[in-house]
C-alpha positions in Angstrom: 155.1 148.2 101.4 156.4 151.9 100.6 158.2 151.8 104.0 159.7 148.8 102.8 160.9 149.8 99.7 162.3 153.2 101.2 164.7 151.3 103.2 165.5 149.2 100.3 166.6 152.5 98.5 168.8 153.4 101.5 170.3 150.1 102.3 171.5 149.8 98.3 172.7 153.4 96.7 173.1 153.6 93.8 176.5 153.5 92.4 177.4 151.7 89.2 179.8 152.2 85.9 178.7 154.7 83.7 178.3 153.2 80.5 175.7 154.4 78.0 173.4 157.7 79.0 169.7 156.4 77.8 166.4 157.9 77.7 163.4 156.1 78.9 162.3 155.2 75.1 165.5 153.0 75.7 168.2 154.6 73.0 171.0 156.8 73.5 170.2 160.6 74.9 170.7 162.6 71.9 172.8 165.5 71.6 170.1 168.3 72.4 167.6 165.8 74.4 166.1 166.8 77.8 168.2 165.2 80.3 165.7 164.7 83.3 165.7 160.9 82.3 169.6 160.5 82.2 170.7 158.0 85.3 173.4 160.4 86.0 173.3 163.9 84.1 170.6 165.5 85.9 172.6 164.7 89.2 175.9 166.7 87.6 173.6 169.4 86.9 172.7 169.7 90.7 175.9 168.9 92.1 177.6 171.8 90.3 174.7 174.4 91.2 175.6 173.4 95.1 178.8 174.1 94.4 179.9 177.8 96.1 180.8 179.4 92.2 178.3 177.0 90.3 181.5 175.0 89.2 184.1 172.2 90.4 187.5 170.9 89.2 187.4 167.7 87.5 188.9 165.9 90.6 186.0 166.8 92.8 183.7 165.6 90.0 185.2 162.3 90.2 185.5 161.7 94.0 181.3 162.6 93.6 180.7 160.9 90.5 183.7 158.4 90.6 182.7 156.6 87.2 183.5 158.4 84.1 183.3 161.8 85.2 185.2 163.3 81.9 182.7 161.3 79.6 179.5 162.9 81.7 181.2 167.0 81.6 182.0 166.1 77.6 177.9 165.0 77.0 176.6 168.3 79.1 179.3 170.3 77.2 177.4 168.9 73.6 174.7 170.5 75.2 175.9 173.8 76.3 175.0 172.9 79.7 178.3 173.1 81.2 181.6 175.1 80.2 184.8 173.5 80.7 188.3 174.8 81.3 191.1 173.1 80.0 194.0 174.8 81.2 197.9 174.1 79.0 198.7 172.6 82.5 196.6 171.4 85.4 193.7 169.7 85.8 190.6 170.6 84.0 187.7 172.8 85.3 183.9 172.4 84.5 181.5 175.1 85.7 177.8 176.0 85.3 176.9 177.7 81.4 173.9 180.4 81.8 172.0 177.6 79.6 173.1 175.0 82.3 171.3 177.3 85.1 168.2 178.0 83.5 168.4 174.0 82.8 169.1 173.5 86.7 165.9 175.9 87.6 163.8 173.5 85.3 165.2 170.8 86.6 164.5 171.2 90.2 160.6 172.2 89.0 160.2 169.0 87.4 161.0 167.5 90.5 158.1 168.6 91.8 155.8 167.3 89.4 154.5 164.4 90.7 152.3 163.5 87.1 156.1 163.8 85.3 157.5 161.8 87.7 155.0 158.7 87.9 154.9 158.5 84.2 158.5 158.5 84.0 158.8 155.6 86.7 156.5 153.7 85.3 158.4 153.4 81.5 162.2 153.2 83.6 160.5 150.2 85.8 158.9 148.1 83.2 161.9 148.3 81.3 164.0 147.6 84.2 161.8 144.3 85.1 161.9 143.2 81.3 166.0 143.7 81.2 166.3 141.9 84.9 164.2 139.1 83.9 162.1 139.2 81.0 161.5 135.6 81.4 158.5 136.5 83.9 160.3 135.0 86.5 158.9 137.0 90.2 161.6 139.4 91.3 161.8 141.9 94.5 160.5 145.3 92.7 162.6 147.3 95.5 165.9 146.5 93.5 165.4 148.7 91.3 165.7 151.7 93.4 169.0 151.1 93.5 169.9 151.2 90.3 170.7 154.2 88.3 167.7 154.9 86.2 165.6 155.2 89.8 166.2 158.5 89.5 164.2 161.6 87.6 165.2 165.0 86.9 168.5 164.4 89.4 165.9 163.0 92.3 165.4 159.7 94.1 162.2 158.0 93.0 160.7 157.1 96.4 159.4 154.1 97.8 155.8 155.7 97.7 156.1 156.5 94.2 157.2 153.0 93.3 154.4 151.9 95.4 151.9 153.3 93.3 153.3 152.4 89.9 153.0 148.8 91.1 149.5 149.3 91.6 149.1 150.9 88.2 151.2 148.3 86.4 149.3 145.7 88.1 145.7 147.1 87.2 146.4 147.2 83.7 148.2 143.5 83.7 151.2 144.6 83.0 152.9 143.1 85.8 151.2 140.1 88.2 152.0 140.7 91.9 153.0 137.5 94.0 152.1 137.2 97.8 155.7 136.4 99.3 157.6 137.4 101.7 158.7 140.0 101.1 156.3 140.3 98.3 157.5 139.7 94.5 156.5 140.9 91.1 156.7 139.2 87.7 156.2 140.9 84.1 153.3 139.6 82.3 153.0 138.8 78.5 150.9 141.9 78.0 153.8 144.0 79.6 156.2 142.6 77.5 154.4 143.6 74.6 154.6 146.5 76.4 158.2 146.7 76.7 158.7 145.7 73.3 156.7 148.5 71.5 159.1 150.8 71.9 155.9 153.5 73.4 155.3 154.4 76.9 153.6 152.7 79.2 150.5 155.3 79.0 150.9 155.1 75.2 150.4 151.3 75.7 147.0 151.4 78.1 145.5 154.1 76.0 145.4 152.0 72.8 144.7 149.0 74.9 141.8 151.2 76.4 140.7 152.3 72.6 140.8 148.9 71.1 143.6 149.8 68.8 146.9 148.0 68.6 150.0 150.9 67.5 153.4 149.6 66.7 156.9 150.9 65.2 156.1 149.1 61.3 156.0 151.1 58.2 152.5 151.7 56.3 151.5 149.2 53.1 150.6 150.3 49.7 147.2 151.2 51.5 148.4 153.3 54.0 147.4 151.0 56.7 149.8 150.4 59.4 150.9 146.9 60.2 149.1 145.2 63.2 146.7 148.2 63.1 143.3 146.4 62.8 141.8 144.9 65.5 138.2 144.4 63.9 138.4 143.7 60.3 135.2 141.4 57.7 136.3 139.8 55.0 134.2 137.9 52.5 136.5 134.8 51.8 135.0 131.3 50.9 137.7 129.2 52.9 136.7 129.9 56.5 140.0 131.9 57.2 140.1 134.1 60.6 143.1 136.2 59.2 143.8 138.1 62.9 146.4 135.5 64.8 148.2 136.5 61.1 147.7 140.4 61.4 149.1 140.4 65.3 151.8 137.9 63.9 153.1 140.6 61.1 152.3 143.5 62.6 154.5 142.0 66.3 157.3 140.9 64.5 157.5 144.5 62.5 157.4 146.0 66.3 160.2 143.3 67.4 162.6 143.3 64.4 164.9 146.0 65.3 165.4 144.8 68.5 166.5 141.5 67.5 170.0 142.4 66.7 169.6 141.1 63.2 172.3 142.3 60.7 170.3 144.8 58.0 169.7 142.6 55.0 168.4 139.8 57.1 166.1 142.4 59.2 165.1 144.0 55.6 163.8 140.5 54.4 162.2 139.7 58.1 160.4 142.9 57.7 159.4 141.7 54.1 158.1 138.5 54.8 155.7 140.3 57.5 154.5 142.9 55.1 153.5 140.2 52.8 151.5 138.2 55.2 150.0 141.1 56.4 149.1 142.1 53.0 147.8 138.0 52.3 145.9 138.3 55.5 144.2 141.8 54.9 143.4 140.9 51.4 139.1 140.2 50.3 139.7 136.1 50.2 143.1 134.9 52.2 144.6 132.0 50.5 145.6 129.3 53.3 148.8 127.8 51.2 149.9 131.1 51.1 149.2 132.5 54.5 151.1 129.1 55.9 153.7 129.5 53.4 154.7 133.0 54.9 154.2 132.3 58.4 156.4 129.0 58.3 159.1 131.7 56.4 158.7 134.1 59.7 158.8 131.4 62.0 162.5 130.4 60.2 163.8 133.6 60.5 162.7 134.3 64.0 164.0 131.3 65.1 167.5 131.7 63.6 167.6 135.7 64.9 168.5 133.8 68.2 166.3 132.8 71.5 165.6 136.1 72.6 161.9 136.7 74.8 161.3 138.7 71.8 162.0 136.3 69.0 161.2 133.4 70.8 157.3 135.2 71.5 157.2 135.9 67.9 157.9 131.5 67.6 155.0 131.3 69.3 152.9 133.4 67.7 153.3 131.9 64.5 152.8 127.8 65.8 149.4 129.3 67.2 148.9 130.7 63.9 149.5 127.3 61.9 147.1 125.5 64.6 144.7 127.3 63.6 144.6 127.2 59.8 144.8 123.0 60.6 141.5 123.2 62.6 
């Protein structure tokens, strides 16, 4: 399957528009971040170091990088990794800061660190199966070795490489491989939980592995983070099993700023949650009220839009009001 993928990877370079540098946690690189997990920064960094004087003018830059070659010298400039010359007339220059060559030496270590590397293909291909089809619908997983973020620390993630994050992914049910021809992968609830929590995929199978459910949601009064408990005992008189209403709050506190909400609305989602959660974690649960807040969430998920995200949460809160009917 490796050899497969390798010629995948060769058949499909990767060549797209440059449009927003992000990091593996899936937001924009930040000014001073390490840029081993930029699609295309790491690969400037390289390219200029195998240049004869450690530096090109900005036409060579784009006949190499054809696809906003002035916005990637401007972000390694924030840096300090790069120095550019803007001459009154002509074109500009970039060339090779000392900072940039002591980031180039680091770079081409990291490339050589196989632990670094798997980690980082795991996060990049989960989140590349939950953008291409988060629907779990089965997909080739040799795509995405042609697509930008395939890359770490200016390097091609191989087809071996990819290989065994499959079988990773797939041993902790985070993806469910499919017997085709060739043969197919689809995402699995538990990886788009995954996806969702904003962690890495190791972050993910350690707490999975601990019994302990992290997520993004601020502490209550108590100190207790949302969705935290896995094993709680209450004493309440009306035969309430408060967890589908703990993982209901403590999801949608993971989920709501990814919902493209505007902030007041995502303010009073995240409200509604901390109050169930507190209802729910409280010594006797009151069933009006616990139903009363989850039909609330379920409202406000539904009009956020019919994301896999919001429409999870839907779900989540129907199997919730099931139960408190049984």
């Amino acid at each position: 399957m490796s050899k497969s993928l390798e010629r995948a990877a060769r058949r499909n370079p990767s060549r797209v528009p440059v449009q927003v540098e992000a990091s593996t946690a899936g937001g924009a690189l930040a000014r001073y971040e390490s840029i081993e997990s930029s699609a295309y920064l790491a690969q400037v960094m390289l390219w200029l170091d195998a240049q004869t004087s450690g530096g090109a003018g900005i036409g060579q830059l784009e006949q190499a990088f054809p696809e906003g070659p002035v916005l990637l010298a401007l972000q390694l400039e924030q840096r300090g990794l790069v120095k550019l010359l803007r001459a009154a007339s002509g074109p500009m220059a970039i060339h090779l800061s000392d900072e940039g060559r002591v980031e180039v030496h680091r770079l081409k270590q990291l490339q050589q660190d196989g632990v670094a590397r798997l980690r980082y293909t795991m996060d990049a291909f989960l989140r590349w199966l939950f953008n291409t089809v988060g629907d779990q619908s089965p997909t080739d997983p040799s795509l995405f070795l042609a697509t930008p973020t395939a890359y770490f620390a200016g390097a091609a993630v191989s087809g071996t490489d990819l290989h065994q994050v499959l079988a990773y992914l797939a041993e902790h049910n985070l993806i469910e491989r499919i017997d085709t021809g060739p043969v197919t992968v689809a995402i699995t609830p538990e990886g788009v939980s995954c996806a969702l929590s904003g962690g890495t995929v190791q972050d993910h199978t350690n707490a999975v592995r601990t019994g302990t459910t992290y997520n993004n949601f601020l502490p209550n009064a108590k100190g207790v983070i949302i969705g935290e408990q896995q094993h709680f005992t209450q004493n309440n008189t009306d035969g309430v099993d408060p967890t589908l209403f703990v993982q209901l709050a403590g999801y949608v506190g993971q989920i709501s700023p990814t919902l493209g909400m505007h902030e007041p609305e995502r303010v009073e989602l995240e409200r509604v949650a901390q109050d169930l959660h507190d209802e729910a974690t409280s010594e006797n649960p009151e069933p009006g009220r616990l139903r009363q807040l989850t039909t609330q969430l379920k409202d406000k998920l539904l009009e956020a839009g019919t994301t896999m995200a919001a429409t999870m949460g839907v779900q989540m809160a129907e199997q919730a009001l099931g139960a408190l009917m049984q």
